[in-house]
The first five atom37 places (N, CA, C, CB, O) and aatype in JSON, in Angstrom:
{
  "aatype": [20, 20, 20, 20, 20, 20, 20, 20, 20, 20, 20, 20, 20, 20, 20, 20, 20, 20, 20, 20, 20, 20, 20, 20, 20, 20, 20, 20, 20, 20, 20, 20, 20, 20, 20, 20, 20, 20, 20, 20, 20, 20, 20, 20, 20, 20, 20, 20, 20, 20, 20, 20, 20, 20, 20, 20, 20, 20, 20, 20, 20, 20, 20, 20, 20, 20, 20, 20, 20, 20, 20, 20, 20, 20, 20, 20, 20, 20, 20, 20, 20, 20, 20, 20, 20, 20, 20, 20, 20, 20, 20, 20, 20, 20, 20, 20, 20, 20, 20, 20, 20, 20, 20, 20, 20, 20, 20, 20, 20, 20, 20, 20, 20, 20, 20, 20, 20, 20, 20, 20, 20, 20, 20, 20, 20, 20, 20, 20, 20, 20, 20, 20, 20, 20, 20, 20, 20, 20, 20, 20],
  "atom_mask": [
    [1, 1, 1, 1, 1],
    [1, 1, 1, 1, 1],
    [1, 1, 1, 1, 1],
    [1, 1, 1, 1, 1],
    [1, 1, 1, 1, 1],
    [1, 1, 1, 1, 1],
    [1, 1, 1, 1, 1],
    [1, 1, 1, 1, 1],
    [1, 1, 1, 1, 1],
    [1, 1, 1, 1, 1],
    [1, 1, 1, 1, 1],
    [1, 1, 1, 1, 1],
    [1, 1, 1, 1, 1],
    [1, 1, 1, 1, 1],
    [1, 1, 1, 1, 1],
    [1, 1, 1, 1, 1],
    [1, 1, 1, 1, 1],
    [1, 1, 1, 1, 1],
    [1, 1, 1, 1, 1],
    [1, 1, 1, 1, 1],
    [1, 1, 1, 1, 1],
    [1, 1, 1, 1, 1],
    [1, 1, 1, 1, 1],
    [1, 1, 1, 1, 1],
    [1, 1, 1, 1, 1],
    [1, 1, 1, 1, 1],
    [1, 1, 1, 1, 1],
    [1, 1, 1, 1, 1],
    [1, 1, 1, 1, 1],
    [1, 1, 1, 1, 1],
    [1, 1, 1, 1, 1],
    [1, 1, 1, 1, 1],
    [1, 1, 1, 1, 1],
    [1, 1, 1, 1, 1],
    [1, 1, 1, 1, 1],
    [1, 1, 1, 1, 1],
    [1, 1, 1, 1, 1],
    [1, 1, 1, 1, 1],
    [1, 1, 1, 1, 1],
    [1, 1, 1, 1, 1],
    [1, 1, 1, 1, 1],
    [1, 1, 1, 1, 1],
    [1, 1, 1, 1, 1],
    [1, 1, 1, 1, 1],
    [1, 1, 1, 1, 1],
    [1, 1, 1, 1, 1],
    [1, 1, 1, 1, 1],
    [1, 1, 1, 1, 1],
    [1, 1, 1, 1, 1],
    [1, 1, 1, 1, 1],
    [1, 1, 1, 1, 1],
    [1, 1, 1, 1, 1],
    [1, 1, 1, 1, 1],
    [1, 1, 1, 1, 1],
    [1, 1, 1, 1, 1],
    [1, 1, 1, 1, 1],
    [1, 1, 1, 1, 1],
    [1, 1, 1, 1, 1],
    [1, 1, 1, 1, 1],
    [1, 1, 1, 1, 1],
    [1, 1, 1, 1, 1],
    [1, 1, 1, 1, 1],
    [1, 1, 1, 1, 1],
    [1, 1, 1, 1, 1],
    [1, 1, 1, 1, 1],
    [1, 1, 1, 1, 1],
    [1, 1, 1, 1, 1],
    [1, 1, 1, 1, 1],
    [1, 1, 1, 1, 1],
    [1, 1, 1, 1, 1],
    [1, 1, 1, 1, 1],
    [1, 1, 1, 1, 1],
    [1, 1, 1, 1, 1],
    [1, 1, 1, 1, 1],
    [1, 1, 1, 1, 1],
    [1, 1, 1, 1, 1],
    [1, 1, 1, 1, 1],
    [1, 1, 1, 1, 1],
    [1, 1, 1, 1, 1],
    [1, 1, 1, 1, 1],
    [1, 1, 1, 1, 1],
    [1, 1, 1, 1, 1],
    [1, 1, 1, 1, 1],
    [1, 1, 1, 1, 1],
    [1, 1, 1, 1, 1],
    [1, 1, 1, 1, 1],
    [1, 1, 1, 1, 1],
    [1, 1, 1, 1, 1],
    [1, 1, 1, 1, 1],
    [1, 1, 1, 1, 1],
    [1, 1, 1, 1, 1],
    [1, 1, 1, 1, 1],
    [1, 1, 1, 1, 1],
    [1, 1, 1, 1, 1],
    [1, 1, 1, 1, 1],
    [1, 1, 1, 1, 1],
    [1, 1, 1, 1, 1],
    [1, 1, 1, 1, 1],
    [1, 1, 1, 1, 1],
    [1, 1, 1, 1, 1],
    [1, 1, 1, 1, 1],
    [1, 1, 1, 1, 1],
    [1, 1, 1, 1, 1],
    [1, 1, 1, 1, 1],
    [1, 1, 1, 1, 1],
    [1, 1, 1, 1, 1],
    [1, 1, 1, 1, 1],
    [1, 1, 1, 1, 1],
    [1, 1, 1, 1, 1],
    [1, 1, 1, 1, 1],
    [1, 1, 1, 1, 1],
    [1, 1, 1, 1, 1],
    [1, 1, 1, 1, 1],
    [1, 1, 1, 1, 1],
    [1, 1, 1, 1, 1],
    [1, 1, 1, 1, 1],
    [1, 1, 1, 1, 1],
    [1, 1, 1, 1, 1],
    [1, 1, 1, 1, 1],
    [1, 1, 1, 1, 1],
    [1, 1, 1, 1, 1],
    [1, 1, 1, 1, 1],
    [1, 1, 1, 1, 1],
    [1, 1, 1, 1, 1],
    [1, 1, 1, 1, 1],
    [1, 1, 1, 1, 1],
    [1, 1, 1, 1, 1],
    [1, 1, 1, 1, 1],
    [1, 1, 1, 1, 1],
    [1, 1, 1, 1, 1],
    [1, 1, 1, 1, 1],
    [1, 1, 1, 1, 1],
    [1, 1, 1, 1, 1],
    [1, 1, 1, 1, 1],
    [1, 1, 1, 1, 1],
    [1, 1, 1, 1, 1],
    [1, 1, 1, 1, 1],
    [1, 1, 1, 1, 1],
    [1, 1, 1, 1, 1],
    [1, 1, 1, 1, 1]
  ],
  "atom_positions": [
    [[88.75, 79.89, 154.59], [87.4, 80.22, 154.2], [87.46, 80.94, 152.85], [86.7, 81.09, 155.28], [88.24, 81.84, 152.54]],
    [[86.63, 80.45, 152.2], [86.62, 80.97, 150.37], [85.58, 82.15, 150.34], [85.93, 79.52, 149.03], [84.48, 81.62, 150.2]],
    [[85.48, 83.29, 150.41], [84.26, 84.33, 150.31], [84.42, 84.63, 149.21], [84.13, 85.56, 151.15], [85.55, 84.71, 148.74]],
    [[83.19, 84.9, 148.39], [82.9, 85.33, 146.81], [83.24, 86.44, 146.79], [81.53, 85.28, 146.2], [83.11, 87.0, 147.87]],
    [[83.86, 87.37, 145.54], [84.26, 89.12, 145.69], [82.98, 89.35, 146.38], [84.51, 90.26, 144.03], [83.22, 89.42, 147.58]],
    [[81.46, 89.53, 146.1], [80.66, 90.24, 146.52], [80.96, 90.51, 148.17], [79.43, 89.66, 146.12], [81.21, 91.62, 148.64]],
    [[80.87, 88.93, 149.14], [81.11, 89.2, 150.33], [82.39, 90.3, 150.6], [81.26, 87.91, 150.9], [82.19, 91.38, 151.15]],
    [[83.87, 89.8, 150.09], [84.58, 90.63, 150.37], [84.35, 92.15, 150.24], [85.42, 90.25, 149.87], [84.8, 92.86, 151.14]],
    [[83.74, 92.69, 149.27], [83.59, 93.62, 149.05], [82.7, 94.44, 149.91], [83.42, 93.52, 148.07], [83.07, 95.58, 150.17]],
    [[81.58, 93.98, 150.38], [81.15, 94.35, 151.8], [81.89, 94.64, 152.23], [80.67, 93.68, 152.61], [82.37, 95.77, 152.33]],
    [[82.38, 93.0, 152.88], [83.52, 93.18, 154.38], [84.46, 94.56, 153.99], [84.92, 91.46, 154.63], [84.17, 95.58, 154.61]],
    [[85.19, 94.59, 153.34], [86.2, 95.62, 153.32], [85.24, 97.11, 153.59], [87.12, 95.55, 151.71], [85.68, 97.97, 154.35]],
    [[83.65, 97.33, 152.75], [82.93, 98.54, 152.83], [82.87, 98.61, 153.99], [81.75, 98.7, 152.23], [83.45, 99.67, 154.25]],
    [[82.48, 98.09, 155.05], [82.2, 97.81, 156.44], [83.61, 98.48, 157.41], [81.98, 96.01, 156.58], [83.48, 99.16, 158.42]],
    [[85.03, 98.04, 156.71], [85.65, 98.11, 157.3], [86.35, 99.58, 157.29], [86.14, 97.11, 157.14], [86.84, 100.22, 158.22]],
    [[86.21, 99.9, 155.96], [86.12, 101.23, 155.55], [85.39, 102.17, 156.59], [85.44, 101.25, 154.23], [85.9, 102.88, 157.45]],
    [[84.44, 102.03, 156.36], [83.12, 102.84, 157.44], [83.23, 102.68, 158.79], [81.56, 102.29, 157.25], [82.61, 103.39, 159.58]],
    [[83.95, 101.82, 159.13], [84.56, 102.02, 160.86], [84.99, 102.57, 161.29], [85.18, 101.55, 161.47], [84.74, 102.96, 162.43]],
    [[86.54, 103.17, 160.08], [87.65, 103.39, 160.12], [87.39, 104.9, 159.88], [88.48, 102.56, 159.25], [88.18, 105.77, 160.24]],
    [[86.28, 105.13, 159.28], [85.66, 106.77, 159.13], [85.08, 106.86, 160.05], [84.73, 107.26, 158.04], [85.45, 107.9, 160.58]],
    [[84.2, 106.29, 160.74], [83.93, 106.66, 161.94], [84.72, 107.07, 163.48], [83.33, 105.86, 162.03], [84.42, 107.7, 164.49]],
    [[85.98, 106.24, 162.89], [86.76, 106.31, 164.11], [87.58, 107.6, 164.04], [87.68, 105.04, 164.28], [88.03, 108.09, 165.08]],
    [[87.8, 108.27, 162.59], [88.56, 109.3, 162.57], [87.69, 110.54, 162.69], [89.38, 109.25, 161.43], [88.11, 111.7, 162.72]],
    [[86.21, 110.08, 162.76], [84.72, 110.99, 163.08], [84.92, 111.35, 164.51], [83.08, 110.02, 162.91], [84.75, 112.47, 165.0]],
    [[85.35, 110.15, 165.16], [84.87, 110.18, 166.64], [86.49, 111.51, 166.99], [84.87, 107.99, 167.69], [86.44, 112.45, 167.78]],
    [[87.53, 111.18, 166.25], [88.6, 112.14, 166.97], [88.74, 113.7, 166.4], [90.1, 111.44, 166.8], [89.68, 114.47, 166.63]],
    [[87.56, 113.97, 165.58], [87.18, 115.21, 164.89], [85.73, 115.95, 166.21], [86.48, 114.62, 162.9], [85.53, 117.12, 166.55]],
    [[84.98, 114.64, 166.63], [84.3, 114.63, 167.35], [84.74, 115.46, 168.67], [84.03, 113.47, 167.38], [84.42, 116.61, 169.0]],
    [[85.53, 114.57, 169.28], [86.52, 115.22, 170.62], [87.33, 116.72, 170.49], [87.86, 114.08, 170.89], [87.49, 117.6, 171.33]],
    [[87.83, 116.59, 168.88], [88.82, 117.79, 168.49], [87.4, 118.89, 169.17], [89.43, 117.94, 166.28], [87.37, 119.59, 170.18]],
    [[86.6, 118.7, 168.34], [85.71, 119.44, 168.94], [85.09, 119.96, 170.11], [85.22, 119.19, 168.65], [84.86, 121.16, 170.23]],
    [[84.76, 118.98, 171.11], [84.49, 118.96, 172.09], [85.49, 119.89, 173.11], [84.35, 117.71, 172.24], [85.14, 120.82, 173.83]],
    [[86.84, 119.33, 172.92], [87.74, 119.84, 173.88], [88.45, 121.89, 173.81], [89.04, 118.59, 173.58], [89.2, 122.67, 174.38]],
    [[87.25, 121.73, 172.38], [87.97, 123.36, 171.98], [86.75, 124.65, 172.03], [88.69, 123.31, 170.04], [86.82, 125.88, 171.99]],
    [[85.35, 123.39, 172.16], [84.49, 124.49, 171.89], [84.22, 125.05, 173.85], [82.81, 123.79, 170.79], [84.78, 124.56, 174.83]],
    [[83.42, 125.92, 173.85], [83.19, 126.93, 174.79], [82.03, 125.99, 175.74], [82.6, 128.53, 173.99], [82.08, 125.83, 176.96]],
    [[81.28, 125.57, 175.05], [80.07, 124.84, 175.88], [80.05, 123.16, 176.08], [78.68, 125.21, 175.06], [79.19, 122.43, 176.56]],
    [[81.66, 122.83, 175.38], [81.83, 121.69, 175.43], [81.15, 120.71, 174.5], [81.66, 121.5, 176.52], [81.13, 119.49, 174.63]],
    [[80.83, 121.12, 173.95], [79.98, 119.82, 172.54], [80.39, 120.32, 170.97], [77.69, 119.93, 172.53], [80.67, 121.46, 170.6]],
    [[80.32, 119.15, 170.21], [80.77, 119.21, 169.17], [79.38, 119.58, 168.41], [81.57, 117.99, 168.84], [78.28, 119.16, 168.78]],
    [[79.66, 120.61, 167.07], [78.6, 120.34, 166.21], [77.48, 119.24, 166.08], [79.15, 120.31, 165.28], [77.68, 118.02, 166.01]],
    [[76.59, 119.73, 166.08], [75.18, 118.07, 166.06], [75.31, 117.63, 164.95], [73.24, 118.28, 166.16], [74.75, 116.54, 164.8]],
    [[76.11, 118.23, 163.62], [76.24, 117.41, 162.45], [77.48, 116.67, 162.6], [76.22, 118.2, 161.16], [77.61, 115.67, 161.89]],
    [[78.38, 116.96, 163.37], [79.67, 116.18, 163.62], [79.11, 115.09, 164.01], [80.73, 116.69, 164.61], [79.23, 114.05, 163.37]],
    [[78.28, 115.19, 165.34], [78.1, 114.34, 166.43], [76.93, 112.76, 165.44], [77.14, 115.56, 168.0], [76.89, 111.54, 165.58]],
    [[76.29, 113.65, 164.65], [75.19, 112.39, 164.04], [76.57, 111.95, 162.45], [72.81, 113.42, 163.26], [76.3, 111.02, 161.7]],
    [[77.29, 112.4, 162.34], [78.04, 111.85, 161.15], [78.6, 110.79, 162.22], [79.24, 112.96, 160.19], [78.58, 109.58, 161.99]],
    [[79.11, 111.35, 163.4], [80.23, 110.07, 164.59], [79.15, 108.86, 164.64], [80.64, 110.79, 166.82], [79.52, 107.77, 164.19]],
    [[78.03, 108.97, 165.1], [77.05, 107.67, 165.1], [76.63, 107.42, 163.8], [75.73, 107.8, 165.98], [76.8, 106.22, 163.59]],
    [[76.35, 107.77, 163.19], [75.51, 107.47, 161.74], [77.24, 106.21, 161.3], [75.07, 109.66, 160.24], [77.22, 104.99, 161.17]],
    [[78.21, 106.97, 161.2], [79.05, 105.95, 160.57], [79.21, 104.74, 161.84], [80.62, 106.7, 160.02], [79.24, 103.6, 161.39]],
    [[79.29, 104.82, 162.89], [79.26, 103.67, 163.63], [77.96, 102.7, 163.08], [79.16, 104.1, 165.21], [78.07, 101.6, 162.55]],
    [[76.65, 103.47, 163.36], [75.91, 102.07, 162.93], [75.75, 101.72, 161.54], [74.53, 102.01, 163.42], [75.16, 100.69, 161.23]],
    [[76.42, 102.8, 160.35], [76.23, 102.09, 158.93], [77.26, 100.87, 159.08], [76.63, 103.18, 157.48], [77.02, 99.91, 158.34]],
    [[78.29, 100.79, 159.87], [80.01, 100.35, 159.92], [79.01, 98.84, 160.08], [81.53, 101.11, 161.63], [78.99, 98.09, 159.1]],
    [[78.23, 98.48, 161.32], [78.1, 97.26, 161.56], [76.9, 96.96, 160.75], [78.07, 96.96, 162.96], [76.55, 95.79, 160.72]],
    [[76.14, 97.94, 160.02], [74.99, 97.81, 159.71], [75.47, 97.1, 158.11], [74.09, 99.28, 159.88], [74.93, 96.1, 157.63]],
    [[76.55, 97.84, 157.49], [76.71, 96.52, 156.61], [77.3, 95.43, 156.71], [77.12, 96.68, 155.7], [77.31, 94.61, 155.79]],
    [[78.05, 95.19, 158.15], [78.74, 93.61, 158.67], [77.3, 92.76, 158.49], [79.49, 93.53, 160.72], [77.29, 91.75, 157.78]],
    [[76.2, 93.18, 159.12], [74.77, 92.84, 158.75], [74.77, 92.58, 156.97], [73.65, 94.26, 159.28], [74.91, 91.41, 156.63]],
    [[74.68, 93.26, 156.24], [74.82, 93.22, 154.99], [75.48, 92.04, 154.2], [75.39, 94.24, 154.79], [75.16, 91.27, 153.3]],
    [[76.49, 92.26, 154.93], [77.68, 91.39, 154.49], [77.13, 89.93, 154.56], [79.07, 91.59, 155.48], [77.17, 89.13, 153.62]],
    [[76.63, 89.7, 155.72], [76.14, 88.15, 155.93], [74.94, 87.6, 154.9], [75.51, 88.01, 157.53], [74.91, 86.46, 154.42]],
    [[74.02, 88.6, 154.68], [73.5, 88.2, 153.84], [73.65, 88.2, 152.23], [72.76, 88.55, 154.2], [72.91, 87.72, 151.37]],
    [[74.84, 88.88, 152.14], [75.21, 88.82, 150.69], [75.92, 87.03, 150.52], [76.55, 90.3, 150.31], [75.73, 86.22, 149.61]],
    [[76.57, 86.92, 151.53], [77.38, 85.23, 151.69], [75.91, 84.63, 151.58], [78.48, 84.68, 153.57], [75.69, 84.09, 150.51]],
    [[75.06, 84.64, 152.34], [73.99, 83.09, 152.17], [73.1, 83.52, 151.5], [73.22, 82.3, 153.51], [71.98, 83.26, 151.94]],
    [[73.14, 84.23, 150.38], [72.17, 84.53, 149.47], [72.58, 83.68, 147.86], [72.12, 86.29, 149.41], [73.67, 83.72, 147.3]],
    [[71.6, 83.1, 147.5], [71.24, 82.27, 146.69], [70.87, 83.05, 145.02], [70.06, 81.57, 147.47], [70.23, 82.51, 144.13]],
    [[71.61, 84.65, 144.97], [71.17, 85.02, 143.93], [72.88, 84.93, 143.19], [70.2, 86.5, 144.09], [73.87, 84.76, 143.91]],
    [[72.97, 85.11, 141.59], [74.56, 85.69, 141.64], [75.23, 86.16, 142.5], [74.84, 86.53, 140.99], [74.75, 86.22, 143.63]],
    [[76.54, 86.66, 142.23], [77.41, 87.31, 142.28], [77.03, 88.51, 142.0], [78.25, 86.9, 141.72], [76.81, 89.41, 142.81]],
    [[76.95, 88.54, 140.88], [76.45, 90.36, 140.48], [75.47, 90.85, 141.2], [75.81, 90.69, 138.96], [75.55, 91.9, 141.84]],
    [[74.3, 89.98, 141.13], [72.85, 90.81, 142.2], [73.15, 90.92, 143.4], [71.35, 90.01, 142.39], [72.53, 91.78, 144.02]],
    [[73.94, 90.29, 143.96], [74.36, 90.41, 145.44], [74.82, 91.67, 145.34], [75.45, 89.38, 146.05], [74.2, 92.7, 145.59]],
    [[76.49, 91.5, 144.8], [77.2, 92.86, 144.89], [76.34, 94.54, 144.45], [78.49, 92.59, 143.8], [76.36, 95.54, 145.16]],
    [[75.7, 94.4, 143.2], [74.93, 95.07, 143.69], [74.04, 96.27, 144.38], [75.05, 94.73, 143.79], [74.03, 97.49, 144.55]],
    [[73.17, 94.88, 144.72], [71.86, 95.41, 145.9], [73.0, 95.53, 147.05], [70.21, 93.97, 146.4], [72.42, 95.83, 148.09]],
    [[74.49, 95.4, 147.3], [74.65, 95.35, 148.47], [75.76, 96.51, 148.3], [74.94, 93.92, 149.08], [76.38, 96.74, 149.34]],
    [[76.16, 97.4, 147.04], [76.96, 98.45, 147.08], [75.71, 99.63, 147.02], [78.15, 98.42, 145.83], [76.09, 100.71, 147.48]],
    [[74.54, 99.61, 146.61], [73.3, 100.3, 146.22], [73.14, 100.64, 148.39], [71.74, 98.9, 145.02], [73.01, 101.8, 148.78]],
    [[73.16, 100.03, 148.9], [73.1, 99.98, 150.23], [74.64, 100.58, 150.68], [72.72, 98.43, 150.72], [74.38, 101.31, 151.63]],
    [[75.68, 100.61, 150.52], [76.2, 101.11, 151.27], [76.44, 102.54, 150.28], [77.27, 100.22, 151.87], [76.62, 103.56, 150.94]],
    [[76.46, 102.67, 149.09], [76.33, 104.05, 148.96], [75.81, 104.96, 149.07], [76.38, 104.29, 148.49], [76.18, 106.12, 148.88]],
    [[74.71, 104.47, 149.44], [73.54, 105.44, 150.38], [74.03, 105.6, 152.16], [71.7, 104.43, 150.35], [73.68, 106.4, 153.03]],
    [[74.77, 104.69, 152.16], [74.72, 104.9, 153.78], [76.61, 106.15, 153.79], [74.85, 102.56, 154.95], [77.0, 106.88, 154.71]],
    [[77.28, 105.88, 152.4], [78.2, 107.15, 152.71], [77.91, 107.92, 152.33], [79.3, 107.3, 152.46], [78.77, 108.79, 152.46]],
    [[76.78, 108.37, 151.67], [76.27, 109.83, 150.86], [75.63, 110.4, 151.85], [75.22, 109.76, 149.48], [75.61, 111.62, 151.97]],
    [[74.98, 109.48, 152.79], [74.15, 110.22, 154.33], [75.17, 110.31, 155.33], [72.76, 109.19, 155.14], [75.16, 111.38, 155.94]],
    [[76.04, 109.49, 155.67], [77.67, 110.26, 156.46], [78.01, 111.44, 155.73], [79.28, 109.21, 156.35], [77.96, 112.52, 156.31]],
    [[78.39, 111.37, 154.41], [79.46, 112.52, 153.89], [77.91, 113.57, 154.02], [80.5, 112.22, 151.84], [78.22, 114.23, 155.01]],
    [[76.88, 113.95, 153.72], [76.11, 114.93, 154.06], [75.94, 115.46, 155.34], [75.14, 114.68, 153.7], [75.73, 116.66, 155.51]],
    [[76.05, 114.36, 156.58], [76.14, 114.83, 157.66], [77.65, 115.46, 157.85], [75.71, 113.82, 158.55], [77.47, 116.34, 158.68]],
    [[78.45, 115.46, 157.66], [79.95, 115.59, 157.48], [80.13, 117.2, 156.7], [80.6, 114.12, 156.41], [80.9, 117.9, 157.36]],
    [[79.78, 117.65, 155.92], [79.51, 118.78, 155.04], [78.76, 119.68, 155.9], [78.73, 118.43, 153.72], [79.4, 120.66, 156.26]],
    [[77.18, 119.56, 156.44], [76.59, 120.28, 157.37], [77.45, 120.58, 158.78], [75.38, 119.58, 157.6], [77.39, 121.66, 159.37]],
    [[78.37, 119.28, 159.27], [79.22, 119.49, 160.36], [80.33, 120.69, 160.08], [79.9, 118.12, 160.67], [80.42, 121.61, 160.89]],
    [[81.26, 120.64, 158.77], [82.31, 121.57, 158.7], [81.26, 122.67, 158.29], [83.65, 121.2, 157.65], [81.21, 123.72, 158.94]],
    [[80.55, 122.49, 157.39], [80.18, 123.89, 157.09], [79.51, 124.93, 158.59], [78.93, 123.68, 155.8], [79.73, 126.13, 158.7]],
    [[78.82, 124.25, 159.4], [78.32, 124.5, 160.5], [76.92, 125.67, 159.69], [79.66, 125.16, 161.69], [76.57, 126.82, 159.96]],
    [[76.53, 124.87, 158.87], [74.98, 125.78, 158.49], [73.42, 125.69, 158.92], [74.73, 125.61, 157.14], [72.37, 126.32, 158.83]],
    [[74.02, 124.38, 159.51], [72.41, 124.25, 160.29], [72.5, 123.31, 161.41], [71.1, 123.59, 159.24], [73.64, 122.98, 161.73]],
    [[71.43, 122.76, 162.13], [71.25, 121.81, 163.08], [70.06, 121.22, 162.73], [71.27, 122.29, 164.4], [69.56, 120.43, 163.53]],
    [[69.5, 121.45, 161.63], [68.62, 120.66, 161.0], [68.71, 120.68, 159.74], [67.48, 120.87, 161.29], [68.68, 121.83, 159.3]],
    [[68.85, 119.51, 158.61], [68.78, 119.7, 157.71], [67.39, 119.7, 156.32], [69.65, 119.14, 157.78], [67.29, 119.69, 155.09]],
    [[66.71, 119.7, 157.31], [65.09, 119.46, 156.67], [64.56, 121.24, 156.99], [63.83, 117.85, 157.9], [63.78, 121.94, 156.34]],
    [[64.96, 121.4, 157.62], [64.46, 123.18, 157.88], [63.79, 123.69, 156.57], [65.97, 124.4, 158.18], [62.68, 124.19, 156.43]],
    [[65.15, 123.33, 155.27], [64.17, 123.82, 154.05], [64.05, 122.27, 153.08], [65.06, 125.41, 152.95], [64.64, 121.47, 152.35]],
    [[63.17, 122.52, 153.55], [62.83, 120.82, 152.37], [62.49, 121.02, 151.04], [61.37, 119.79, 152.79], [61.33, 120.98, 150.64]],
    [[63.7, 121.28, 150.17], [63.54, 121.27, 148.85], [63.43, 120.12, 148.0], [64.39, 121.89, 148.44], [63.69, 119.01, 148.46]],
    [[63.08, 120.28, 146.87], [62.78, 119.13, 145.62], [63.88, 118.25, 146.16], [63.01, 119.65, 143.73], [63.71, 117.21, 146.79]],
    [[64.97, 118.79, 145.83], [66.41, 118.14, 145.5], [66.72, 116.9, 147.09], [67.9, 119.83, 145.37], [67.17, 115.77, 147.22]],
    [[66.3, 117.74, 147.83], [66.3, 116.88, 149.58], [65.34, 115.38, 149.34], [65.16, 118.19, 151.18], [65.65, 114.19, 149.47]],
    [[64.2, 115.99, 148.98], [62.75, 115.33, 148.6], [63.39, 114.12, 148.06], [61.64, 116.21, 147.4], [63.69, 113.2, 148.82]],
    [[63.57, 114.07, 147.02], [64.06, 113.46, 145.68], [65.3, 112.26, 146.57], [64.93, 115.0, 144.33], [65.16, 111.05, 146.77]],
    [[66.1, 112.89, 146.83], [67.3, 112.08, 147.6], [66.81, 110.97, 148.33], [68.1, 112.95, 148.65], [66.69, 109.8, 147.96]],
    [[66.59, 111.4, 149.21], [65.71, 111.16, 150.63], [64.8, 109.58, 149.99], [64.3, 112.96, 151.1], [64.93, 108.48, 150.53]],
    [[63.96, 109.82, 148.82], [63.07, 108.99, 148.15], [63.85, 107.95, 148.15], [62.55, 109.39, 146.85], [63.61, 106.91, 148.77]],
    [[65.58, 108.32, 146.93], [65.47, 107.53, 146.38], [66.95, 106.56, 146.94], [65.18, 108.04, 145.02], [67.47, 105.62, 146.34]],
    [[67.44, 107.28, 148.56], [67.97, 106.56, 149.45], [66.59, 105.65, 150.32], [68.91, 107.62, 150.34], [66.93, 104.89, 151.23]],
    [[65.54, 105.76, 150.08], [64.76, 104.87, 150.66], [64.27, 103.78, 149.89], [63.81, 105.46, 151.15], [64.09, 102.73, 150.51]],
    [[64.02, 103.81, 148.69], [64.29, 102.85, 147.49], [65.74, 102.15, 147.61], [64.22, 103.73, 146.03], [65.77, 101.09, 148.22]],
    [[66.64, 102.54, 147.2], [68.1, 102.09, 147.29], [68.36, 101.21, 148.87], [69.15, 103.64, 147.16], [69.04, 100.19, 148.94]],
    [[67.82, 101.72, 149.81], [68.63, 100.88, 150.76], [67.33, 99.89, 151.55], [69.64, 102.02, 151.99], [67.66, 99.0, 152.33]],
    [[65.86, 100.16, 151.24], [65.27, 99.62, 151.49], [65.13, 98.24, 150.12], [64.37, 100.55, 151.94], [65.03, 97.1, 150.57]],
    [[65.12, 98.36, 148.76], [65.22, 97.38, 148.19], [66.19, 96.79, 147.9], [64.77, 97.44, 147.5], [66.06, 95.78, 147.21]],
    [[67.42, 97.17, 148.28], [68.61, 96.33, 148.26], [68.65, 95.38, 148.83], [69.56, 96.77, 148.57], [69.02, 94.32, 148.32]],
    [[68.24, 95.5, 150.13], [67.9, 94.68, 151.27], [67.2, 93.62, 151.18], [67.34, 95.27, 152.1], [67.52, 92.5, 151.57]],
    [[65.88, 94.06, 150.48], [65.25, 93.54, 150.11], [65.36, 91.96, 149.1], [64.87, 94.49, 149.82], [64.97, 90.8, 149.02]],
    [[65.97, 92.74, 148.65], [67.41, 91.56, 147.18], [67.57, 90.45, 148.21], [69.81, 92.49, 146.62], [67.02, 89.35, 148.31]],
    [[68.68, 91.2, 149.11], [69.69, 89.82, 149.98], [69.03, 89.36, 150.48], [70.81, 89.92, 151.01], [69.25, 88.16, 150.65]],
    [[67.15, 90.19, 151.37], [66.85, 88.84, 152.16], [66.11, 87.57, 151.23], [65.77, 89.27, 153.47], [66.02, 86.38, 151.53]],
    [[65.61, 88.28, 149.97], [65.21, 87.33, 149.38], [65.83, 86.21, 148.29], [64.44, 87.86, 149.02], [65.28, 85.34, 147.61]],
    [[67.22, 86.64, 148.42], [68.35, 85.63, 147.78], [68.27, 84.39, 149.28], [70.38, 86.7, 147.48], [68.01, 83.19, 149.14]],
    [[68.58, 85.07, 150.69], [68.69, 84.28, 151.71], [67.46, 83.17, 151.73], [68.77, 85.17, 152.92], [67.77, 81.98, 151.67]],
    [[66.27, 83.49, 151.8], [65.22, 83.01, 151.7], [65.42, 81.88, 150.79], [64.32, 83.92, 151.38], [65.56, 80.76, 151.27]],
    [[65.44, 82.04, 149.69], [65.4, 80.98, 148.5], [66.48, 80.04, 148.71], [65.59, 81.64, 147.02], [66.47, 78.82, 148.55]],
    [[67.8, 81.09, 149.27], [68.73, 79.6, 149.23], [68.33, 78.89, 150.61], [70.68, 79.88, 149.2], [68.28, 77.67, 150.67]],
    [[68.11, 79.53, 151.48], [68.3, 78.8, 152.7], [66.65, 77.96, 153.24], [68.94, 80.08, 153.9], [66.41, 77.18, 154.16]],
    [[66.07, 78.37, 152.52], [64.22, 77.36, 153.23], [63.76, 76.45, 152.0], [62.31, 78.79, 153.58], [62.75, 75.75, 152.09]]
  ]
}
């Protein structure tokens, strides 16, 4: 099977983000088995899921970067614009986990949160946007 860099480059992001999740999940337990009430930090615990579903959420990605009908370049991309938003929201949950400073991170909703927040919803909502409409064109 011949995959264009863009696909590969997914696939490997994907595979990456598993592989952080999986070393999430044994930071997860480290936790679990040492603390007093038995649970790990809630920022540990949403970095352990958050990277599980970014992990398959760009295998999702991935497929539509292959049957999308735009370049090479626009693929890759709208489809690294998407997963760097999805490790900047792991590694933030990941930071709140070691630092142990909150259990919510909206408590103080500053500009700078505001701003992020926006423009990870731009970034991973129109990236998306890209591949389904590369898919569309090539495939109907």
């Amino acid at each position: 099977m011949n995959l264009d860099i863009d696909t590969k480059v997914t696939l490997l992001s994907a595979g990456l983000i598993f592989l952080l999740a999986l070393l999430l999940g044994a930071w997860k337990y480290q936790q679990i088995a040492t603390s007093e009430n038995r649970q790990a930090h809630v920022y540990v615990d949403i970095a352990h899921r958050a990277a599980l579903m970014y992990s398959f959420a760009t295998m999702l990605v991935a497929v539509f970067v292959e049957l999308s009908a735009w370049p090479t370049w626009v693929n890759m991309v709208a489809a690294m614009v998407i997963v760097f938003f999805f490790v900047v929201a792991i590694g933030s949950y990941m930071l709140h986990g070691a630092l142990r400073d909150t259990t919510n991170q909206f408590e103080q909703l500053g500009w700078r949160l505001r701003a992020g927040m926006v423009l990870l919803i731009i970034g991973e909502v129109g990236g998306f946007a890209v591949l389904l409409a590369g898919f569309g064109v090539g495939e109907f």
